[in-house]
Structure formats: C-alpha cells, structure tokens
N, CA and C atoms of all chains as a GROMACS GRO file, in nm:
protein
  546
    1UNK      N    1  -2.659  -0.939  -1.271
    1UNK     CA    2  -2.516  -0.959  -1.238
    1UNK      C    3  -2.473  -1.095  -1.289
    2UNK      N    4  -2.385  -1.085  -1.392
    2UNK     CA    5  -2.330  -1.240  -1.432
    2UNK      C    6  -2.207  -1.289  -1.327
    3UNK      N    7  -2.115  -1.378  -1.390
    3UNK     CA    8  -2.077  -1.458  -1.293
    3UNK      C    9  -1.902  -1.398  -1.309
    4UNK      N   10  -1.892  -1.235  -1.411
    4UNK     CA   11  -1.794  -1.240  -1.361
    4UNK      C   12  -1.768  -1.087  -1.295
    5UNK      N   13  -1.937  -1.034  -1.309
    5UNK     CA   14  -1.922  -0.926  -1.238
    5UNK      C   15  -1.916  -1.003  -1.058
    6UNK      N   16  -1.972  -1.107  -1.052
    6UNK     CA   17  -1.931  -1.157  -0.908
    6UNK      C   18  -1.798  -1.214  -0.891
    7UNK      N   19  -1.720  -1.261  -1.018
    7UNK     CA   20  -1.599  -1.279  -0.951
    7UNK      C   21  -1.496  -1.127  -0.914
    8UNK      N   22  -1.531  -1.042  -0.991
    8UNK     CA   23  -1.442  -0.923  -0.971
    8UNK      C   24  -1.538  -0.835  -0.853
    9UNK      N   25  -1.652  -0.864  -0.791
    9UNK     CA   26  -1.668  -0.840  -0.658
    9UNK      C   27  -1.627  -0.890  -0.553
   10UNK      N   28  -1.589  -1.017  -0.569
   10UNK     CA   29  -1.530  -1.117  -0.453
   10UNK      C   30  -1.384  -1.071  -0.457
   11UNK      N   31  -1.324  -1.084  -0.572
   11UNK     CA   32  -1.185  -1.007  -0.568
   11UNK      C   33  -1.122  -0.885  -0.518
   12UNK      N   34  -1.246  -0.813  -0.535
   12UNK     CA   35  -1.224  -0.671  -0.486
   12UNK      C   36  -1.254  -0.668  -0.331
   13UNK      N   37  -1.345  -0.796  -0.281
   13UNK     CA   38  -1.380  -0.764  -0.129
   13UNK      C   39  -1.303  -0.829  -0.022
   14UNK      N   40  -1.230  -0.948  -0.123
   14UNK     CA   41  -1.124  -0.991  -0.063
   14UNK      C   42  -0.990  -0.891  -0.046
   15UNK      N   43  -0.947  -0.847  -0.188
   15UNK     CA   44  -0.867  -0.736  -0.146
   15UNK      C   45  -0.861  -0.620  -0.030
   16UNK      N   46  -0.977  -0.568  -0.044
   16UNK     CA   47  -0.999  -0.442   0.060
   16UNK      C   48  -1.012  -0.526   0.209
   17UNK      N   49  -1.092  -0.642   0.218
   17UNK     CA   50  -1.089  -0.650   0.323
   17UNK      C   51  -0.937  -0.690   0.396
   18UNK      N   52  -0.806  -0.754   0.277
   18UNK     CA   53  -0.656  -0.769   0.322
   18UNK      C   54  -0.581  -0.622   0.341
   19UNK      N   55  -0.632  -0.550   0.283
   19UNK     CA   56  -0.530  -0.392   0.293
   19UNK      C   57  -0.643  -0.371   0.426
   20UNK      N   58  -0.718  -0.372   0.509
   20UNK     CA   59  -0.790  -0.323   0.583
   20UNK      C   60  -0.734  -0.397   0.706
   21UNK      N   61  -0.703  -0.530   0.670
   21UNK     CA   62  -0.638  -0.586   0.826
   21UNK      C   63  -0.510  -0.565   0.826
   22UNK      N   64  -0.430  -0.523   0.716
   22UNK     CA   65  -0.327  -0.461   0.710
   22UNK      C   66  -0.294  -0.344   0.791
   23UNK      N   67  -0.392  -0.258   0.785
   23UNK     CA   68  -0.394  -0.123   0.806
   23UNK      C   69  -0.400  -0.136   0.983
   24UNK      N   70  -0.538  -0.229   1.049
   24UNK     CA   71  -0.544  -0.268   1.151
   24UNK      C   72  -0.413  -0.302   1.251
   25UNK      N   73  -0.336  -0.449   1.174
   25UNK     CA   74  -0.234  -0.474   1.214
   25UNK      C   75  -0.139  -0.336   1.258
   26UNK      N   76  -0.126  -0.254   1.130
   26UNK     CA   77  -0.041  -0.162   1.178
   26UNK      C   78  -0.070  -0.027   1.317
   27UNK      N   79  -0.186  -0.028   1.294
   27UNK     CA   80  -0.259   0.032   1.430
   27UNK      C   81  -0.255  -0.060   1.571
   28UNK      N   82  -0.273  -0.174   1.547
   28UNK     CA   83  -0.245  -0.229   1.654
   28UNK      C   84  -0.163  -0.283   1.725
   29UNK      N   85  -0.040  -0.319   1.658
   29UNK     CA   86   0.089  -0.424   1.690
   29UNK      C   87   0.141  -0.297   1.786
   30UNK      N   88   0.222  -0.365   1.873
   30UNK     CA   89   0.274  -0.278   1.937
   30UNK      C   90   0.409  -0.215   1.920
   31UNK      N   91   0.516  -0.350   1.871
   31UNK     CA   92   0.641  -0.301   1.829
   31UNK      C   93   0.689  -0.268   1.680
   32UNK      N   94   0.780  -0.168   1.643
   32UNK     CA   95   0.793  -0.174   1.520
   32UNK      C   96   0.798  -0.287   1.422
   33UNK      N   97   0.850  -0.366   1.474
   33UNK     CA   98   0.899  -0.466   1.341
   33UNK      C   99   0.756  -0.580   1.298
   34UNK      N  100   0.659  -0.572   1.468
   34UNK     CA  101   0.529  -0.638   1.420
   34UNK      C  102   0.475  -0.514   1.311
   35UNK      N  103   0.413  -0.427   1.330
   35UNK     CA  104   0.410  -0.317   1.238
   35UNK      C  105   0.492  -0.332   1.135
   36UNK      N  106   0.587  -0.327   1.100
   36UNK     CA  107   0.628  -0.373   0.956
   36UNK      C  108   0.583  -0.468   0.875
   37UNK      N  109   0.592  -0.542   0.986
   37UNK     CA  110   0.538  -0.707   0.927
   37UNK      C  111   0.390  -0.706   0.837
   38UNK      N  112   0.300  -0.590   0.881
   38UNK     CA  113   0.168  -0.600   0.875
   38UNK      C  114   0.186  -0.497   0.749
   39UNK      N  115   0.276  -0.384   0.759
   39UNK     CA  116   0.317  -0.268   0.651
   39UNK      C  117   0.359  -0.390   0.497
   40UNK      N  118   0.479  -0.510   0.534
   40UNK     CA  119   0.477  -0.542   0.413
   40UNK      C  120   0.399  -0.657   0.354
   41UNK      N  121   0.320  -0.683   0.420
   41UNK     CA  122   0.179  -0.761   0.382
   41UNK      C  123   0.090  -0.699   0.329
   42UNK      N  124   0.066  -0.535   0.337
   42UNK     CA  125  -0.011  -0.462   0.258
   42UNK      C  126   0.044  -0.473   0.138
   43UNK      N  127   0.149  -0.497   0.031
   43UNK     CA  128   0.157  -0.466  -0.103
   43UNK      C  129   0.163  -0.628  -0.140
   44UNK      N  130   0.139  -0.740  -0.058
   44UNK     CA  131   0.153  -0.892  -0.174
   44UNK      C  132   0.032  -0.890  -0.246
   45UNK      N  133  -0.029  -0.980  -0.119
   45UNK     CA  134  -0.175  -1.034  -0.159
   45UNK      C  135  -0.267  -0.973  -0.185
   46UNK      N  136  -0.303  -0.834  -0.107
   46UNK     CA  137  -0.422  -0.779  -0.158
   46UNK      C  138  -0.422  -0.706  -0.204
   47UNK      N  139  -0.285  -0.652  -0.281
   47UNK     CA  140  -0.311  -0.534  -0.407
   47UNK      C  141  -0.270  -0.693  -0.512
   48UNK      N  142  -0.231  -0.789  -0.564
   48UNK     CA  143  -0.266  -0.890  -0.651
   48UNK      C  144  -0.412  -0.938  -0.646
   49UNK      N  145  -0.474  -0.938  -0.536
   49UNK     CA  146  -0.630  -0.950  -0.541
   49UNK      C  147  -0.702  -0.860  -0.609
   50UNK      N  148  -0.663  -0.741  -0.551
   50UNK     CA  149  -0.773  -0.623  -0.675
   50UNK      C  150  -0.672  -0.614  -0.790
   51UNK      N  151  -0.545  -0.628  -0.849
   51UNK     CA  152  -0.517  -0.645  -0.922
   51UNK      C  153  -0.594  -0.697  -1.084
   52UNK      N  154  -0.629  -0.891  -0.938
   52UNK     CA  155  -0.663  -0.963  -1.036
   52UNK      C  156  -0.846  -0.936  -1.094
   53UNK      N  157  -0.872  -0.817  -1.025
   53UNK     CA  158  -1.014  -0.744  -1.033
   53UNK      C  159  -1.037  -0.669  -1.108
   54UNK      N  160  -0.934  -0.588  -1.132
   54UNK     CA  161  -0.900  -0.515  -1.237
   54UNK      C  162  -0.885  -0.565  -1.375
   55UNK      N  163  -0.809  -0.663  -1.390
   55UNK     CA  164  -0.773  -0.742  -1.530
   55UNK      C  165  -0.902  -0.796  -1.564
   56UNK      N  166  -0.976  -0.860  -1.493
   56UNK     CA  167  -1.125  -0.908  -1.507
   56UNK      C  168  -1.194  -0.775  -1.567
   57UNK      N  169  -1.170  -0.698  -1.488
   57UNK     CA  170  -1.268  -0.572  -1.590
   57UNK      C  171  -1.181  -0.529  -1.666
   58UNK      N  172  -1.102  -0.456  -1.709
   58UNK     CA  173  -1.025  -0.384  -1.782
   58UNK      C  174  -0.917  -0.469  -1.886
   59UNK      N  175  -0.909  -0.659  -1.866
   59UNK     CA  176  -0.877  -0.711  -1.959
   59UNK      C  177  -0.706  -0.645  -1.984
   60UNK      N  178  -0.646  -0.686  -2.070
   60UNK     CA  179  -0.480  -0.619  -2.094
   60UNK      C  180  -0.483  -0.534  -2.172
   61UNK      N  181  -0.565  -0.429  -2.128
   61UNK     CA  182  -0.545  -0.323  -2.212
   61UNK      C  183  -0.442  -0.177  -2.160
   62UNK      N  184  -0.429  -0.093  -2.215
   62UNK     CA  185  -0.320   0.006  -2.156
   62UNK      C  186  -0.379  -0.006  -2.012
   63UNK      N  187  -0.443   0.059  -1.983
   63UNK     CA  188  -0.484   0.085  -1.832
   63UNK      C  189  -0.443  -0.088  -1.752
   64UNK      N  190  -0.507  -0.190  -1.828
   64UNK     CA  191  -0.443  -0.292  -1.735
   64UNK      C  192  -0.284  -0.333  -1.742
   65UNK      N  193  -0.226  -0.305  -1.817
   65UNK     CA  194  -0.101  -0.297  -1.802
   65UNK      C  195  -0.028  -0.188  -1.711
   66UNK      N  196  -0.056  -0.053  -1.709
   66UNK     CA  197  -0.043   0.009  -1.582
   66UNK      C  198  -0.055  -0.043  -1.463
   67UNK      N  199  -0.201  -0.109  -1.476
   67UNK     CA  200  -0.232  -0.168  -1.321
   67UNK      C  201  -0.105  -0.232  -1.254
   68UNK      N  202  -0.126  -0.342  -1.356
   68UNK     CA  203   0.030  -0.466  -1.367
   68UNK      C  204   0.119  -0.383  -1.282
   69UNK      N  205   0.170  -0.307  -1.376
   69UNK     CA  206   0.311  -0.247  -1.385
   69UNK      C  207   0.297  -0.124  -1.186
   70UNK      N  208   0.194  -0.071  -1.157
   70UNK     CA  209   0.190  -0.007  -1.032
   70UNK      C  210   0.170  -0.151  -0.894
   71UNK      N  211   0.140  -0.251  -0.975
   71UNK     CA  212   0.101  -0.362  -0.862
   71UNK      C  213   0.264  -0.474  -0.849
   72UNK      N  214   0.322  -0.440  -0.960
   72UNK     CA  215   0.482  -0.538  -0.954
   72UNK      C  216   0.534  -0.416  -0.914
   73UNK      N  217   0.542  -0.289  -0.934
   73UNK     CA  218   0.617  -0.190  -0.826
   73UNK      C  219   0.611  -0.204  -0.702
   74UNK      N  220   0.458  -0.179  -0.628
   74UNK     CA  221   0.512  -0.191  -0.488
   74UNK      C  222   0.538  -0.333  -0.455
   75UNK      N  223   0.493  -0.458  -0.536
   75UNK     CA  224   0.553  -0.600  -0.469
   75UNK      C  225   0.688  -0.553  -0.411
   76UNK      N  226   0.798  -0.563  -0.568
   76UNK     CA  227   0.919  -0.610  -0.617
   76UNK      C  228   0.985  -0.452  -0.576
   77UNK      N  229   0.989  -0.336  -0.512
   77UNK     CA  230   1.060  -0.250  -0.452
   77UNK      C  231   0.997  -0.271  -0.292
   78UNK      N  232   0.898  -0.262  -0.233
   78UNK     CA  233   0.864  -0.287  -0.118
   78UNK      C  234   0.974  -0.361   0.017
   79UNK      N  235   1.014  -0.450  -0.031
   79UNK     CA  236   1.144  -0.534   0.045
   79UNK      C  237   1.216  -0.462   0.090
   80UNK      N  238   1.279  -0.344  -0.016
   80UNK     CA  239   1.382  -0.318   0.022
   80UNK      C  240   1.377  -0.173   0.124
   81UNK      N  241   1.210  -0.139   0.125
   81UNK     CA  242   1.225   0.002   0.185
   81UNK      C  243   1.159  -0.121   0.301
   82UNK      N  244   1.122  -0.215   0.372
   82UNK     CA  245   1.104  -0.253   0.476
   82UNK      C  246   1.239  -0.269   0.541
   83UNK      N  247   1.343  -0.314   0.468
   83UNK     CA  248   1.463  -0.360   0.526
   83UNK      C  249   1.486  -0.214   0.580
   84UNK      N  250   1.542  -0.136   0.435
   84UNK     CA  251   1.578   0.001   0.527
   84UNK      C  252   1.532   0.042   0.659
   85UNK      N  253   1.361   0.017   0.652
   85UNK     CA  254   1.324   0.068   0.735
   85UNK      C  255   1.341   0.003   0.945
   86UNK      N  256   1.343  -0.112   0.854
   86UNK     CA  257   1.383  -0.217   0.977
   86UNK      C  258   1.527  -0.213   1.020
   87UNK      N  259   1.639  -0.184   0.963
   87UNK     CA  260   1.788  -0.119   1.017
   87UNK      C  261   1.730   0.018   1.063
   88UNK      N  262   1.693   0.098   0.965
   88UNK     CA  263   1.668   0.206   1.100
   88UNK      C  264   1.618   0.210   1.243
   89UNK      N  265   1.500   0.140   1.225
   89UNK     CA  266   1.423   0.110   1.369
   89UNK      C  267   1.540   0.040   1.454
   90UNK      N  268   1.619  -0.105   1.410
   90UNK     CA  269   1.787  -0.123   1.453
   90UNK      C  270   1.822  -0.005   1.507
   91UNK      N  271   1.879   0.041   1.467
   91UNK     CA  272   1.978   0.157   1.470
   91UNK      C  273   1.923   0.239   1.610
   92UNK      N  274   1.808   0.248   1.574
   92UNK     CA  275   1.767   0.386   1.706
   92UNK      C  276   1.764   0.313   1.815
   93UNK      N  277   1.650   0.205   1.786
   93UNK     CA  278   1.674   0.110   1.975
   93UNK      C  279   1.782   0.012   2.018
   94UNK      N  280   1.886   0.015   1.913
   94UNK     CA  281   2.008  -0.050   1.956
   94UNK      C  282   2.114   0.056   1.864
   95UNK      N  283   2.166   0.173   1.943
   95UNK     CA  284   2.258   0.292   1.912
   95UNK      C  285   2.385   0.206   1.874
   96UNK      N  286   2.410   0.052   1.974
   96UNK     CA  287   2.560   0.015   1.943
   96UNK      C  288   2.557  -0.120   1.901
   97UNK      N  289   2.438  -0.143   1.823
   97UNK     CA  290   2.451  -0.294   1.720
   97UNK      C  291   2.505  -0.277   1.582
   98UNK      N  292   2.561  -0.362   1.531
   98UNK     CA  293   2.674  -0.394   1.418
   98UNK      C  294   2.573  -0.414   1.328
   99UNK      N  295   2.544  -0.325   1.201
   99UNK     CA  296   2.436  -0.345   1.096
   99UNK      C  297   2.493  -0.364   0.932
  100UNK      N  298  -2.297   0.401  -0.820
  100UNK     CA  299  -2.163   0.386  -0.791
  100UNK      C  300  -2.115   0.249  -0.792
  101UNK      N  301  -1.989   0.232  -0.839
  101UNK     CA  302  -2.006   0.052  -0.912
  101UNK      C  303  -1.889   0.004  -0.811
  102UNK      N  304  -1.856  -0.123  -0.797
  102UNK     CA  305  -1.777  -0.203  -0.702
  102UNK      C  306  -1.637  -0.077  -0.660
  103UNK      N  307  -1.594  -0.055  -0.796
  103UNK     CA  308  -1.491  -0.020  -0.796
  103UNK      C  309  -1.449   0.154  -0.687
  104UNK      N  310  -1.545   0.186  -0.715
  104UNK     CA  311  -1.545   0.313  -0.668
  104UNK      C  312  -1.591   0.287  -0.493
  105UNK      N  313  -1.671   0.177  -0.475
  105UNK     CA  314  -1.684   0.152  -0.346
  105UNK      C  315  -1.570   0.134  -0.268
  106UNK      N  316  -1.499   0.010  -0.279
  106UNK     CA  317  -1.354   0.008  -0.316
  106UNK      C  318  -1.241   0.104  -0.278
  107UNK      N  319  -1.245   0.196  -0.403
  107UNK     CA  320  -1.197   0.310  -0.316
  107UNK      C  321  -1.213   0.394  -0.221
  108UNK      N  322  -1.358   0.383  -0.214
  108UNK     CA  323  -1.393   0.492  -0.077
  108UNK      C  324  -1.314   0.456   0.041
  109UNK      N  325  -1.348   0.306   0.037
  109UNK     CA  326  -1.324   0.204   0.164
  109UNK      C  327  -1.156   0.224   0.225
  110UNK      N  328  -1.071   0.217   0.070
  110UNK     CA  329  -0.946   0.260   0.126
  110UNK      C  330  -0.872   0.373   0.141
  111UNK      N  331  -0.960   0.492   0.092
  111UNK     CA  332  -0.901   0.641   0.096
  111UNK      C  333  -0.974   0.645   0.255
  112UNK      N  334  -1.062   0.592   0.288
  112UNK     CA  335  -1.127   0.633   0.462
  112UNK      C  336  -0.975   0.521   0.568
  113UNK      N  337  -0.952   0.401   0.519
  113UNK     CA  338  -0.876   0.377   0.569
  113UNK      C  339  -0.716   0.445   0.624
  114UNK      N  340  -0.702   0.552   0.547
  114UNK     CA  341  -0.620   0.638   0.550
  114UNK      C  342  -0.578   0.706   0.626
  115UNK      N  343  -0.721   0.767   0.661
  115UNK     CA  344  -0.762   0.876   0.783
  115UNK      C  345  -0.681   0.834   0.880
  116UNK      N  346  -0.676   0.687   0.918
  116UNK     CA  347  -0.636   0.677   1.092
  116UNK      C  348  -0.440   0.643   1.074
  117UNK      N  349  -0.442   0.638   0.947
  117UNK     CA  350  -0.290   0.600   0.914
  117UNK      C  351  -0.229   0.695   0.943
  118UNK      N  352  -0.330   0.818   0.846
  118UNK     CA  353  -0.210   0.983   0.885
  118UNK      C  354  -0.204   0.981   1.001
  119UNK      N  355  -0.338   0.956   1.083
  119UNK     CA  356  -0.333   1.013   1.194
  119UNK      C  357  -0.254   0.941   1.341
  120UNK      N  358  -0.205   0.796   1.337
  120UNK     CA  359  -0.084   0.766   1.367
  120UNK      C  360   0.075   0.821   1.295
  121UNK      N  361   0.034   0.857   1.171
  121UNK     CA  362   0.216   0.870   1.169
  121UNK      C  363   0.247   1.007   1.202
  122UNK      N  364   0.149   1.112   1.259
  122UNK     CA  365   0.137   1.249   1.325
  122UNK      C  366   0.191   1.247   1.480
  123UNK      N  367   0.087   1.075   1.531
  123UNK     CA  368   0.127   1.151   1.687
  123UNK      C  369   0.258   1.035   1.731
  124UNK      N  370   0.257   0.919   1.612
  124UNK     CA  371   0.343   0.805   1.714
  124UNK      C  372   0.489   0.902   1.673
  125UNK      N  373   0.574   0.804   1.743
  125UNK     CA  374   0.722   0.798   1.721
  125UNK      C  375   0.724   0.801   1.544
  126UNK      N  376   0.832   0.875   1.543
  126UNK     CA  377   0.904   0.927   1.384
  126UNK      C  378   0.903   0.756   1.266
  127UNK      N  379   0.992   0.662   1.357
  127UNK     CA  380   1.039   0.569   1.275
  127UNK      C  381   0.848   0.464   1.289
  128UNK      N  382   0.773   0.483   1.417
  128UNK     CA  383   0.661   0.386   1.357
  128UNK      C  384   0.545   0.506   1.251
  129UNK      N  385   0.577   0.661   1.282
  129UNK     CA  386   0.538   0.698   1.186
  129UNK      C  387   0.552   0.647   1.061
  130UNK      N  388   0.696   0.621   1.013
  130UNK     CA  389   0.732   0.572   0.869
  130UNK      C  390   0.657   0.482   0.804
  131UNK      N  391   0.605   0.401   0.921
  131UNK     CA  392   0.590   0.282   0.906
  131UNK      C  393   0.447   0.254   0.796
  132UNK      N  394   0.384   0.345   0.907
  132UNK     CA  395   0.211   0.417   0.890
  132UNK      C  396   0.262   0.495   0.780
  133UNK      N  397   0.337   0.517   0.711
  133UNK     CA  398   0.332   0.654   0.603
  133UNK      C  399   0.320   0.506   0.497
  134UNK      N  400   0.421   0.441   0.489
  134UNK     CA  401   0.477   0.348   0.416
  134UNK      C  402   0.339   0.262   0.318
  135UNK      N  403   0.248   0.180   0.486
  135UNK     CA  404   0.151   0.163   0.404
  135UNK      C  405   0.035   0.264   0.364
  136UNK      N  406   0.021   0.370   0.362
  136UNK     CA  407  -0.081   0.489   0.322
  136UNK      C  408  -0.032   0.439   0.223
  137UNK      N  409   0.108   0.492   0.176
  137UNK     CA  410   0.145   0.457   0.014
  137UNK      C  411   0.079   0.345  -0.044
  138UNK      N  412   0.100   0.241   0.018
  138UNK     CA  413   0.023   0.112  -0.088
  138UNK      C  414  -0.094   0.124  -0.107
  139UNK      N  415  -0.179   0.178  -0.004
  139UNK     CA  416  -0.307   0.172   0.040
  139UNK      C  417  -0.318   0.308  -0.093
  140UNK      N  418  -0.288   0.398  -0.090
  140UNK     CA  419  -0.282   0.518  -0.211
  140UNK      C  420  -0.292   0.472  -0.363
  141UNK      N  421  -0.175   0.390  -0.380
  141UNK     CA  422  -0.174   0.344  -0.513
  141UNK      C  423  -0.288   0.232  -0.550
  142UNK      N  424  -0.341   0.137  -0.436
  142UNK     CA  425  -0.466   0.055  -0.501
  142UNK      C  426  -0.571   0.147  -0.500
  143UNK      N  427  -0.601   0.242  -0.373
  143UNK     CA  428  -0.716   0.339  -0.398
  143UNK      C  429  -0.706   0.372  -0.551
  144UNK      N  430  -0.606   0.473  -0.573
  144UNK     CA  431  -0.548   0.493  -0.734
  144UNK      C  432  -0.621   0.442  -0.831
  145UNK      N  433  -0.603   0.256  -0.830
  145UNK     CA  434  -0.592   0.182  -0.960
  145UNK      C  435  -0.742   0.150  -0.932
  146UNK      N  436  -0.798   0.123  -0.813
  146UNK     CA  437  -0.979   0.137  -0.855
  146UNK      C  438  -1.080   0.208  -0.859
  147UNK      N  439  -0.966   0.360  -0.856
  147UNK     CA  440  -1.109   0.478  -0.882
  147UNK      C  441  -1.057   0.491  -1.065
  148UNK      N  442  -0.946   0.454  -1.114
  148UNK     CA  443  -0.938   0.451  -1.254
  148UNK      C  444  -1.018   0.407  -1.288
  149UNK      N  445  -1.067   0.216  -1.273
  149UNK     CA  446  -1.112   0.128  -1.321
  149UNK      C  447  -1.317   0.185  -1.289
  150UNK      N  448  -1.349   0.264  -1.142
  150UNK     CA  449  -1.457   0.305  -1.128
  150UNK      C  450  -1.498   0.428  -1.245
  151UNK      N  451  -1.439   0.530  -1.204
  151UNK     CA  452  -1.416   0.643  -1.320
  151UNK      C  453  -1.393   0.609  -1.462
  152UNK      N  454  -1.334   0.525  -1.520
  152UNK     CA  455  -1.292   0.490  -1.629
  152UNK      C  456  -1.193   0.607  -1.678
  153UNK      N  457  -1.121   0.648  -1.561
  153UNK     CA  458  -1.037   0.767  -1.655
  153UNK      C  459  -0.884   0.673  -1.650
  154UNK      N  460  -0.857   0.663  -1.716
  154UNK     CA  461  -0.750   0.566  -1.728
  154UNK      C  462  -0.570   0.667  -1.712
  155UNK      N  463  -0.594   0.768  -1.717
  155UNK     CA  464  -0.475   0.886  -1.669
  155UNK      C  465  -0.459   0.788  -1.503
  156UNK      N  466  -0.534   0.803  -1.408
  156UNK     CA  467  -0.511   0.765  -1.284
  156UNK      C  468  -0.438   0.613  -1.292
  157UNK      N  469  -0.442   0.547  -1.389
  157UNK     CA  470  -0.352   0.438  -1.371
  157UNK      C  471  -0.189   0.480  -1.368
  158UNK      N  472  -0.131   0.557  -1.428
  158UNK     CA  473  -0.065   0.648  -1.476
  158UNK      C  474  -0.012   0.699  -1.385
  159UNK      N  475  -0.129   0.796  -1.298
  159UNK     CA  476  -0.062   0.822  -1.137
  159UNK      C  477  -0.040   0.740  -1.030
  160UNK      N  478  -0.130   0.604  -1.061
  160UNK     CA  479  -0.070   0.523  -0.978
  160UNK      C  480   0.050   0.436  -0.963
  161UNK      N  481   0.118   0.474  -1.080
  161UNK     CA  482   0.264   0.408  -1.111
  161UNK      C  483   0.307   0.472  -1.027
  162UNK      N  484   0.336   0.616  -1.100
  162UNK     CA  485   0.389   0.742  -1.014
  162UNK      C  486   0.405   0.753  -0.880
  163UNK      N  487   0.287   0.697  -0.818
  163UNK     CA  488   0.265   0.732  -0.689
  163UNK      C  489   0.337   0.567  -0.645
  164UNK      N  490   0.320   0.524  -0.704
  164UNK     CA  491   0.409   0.351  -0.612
  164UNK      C  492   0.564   0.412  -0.624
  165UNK      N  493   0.623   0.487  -0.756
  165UNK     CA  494   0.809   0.486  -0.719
  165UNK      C  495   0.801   0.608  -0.638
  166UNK      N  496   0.686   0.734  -0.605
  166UNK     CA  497   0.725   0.850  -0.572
  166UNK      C  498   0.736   0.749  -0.406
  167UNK      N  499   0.654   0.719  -0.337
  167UNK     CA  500   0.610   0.649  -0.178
  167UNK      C  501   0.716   0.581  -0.188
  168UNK      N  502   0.784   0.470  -0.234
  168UNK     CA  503   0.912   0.366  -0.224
  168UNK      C  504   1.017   0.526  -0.226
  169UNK      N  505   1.024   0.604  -0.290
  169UNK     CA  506   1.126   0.680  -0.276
  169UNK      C  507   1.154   0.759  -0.150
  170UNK      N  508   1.038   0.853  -0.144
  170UNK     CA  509   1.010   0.906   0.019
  170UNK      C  510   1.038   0.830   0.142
  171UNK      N  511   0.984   0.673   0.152
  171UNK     CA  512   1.021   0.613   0.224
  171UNK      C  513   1.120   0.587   0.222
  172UNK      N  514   1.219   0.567   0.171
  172UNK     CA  515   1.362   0.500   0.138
  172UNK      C  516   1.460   0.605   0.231
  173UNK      N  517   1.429   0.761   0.146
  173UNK     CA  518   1.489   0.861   0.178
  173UNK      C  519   1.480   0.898   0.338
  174UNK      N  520   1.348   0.862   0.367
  174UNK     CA  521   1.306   0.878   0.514
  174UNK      C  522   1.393   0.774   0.612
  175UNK      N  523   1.359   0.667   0.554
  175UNK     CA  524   1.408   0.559   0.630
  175UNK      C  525   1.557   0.600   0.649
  176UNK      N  526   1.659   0.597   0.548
  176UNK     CA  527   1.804   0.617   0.555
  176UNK      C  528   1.824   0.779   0.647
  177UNK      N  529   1.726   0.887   0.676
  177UNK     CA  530   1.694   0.983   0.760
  177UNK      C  531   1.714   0.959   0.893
  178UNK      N  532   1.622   0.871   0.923
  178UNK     CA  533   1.584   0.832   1.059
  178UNK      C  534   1.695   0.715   1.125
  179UNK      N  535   1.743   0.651   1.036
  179UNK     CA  536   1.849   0.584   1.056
  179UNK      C  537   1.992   0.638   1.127
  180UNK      N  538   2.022   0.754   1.045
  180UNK     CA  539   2.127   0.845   1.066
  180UNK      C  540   2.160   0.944   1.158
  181UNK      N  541   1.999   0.995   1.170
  181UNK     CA  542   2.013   1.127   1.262
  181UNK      C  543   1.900   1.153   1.339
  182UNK      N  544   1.868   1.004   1.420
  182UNK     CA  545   1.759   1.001   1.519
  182UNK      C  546   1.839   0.921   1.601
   0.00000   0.00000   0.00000
C-alpha cells in the first residue's frame, strides 16, 4: 500500500464515517429542523471528502468529472430543497405564520 | 473487495434505517429521511463506480442527485400545501 492508496483510504473513511453521523443525527434529533440540520450536512463535507477520494483514484478523467459534477449538484441545489422543506415543516406546525 | 466498494456497502446498509424512518415517522420528518437517502444514494453511486470501475454509474449518479432534489422539492411544496 503506497501513500496514496492511504490517502484515498483516509478520505473515504472520513467521508463515510460524516454521511454516517449524518444519517445518526437524523435518526436521532428530535425536532424537524434539528433533522434538517443533520439532512443538510449530509451533502457538504462528506460527499467533498469521498469526492476528494475519488479524484485521487480516478484523476480528471470522464468518470471524475461526473463525480465533480454529481458532488456540486447535491452541494449547490441542496439549500434550496432544505428551505422548501423547512417552510413546509413552518407551515404545518404553525397553520397561521406569515411565510 | 477494494476501499471503494467497502464504502459503498457501508452506505447502501446505512439506508436501511432511513427508509425505515421515513415509513413510520410523520410525512414532513419522513421527507427529511428521504432527502438524505438521496445524498447518501448518489455517494453510494459514485464509489461503487470508482469500486466496479464501470464508469456508466457515475452517470447515474448525476441522475440520481437532480432526480432526489426534484422529488424532494415536489414533495416538500406537497406537504406544505395540503398537510
């Protein structure tokens, strides 16, 4: 094992282990919007961690440009389906707040 | 079986308990749990490509990041309206 099959293991174990407390968070928080909170922390850091695991192996080639391109999707759209989703959760436990 | 494919196992099992909150909770923390499956879907995705070397699955993992932002969106503006 050279030194960058260990960096794209550390990358990858850091990643999984951030989508995993992600996942936790969302199992455990109790109110919606903590649950969100933990929902939009799953697409920063630890899909850019295996991201950056990916490019280590796969270099910029088509497939790593996909990667790219599926890992700046859920960043850079993500926001806006939390917001939605956070006026809705609004909406239902406050029927008569101004949104 | 190489990092990558480990990787994915780790987050397609993470899954399991996601569906299985957005089945029994409330509709809108269902969403919530659907929302990240999606992310959690599309990195599974991009490191059984990189394990497999079939490079089509990068491909679906685009797919699958605007199809999940869409569903959710649609859901969300759903649950908003007529819950």
């Amino acid at each position: 094992m050279n030194g960058w099959d260990l960096g794209v293991d550390v990358l990858l174990a850091l990643g999984v282990a951030g989508e995993l407390l992600c996942v936790a968070g969302v199992l455990v928080m109790r109110t919606t919007y903590d649950r969100l909170h933990y929902a939009a922390a799953a697409t920063s850091v630890p899909g850019f961690l295996v991201l950056a695991a990916v490019l280590v192996r796969a270099h910029f080639s088509a497939g790593g440009l996909d990667a790219i391109a599926a890992v700046a999707l859920l960043f850079l759209l993500n926001p806006a389906l939390v917001i939605a989703t956070a006026r809705a959760a609004r909406r239902i436990e406050e029927p008569e707040a101004e949104l | 079986m190489n990092a990558f494919l480990v990787a994915a196992t780790v987050l397609i099992a993470a899954l399991a308990p996601l569906l299985v909150a957005a089945s029994v909770r409330r509709p809108i923390d269902g969403l919530v749990a659907l929302e990240t499956a999606g992310a959690v879907t599309v990195l599974a995705l991009v490191c059984l490509s990189v394990g497999l070397g079939q490079s089509i699955l990068f491909t679906v993992a685009v797919i699958a990041a605007v199809a999940s932002w869409i569903g959710g969106l649609v859901l969300a503006r759903f649950f908003g309206r007529w819950t």
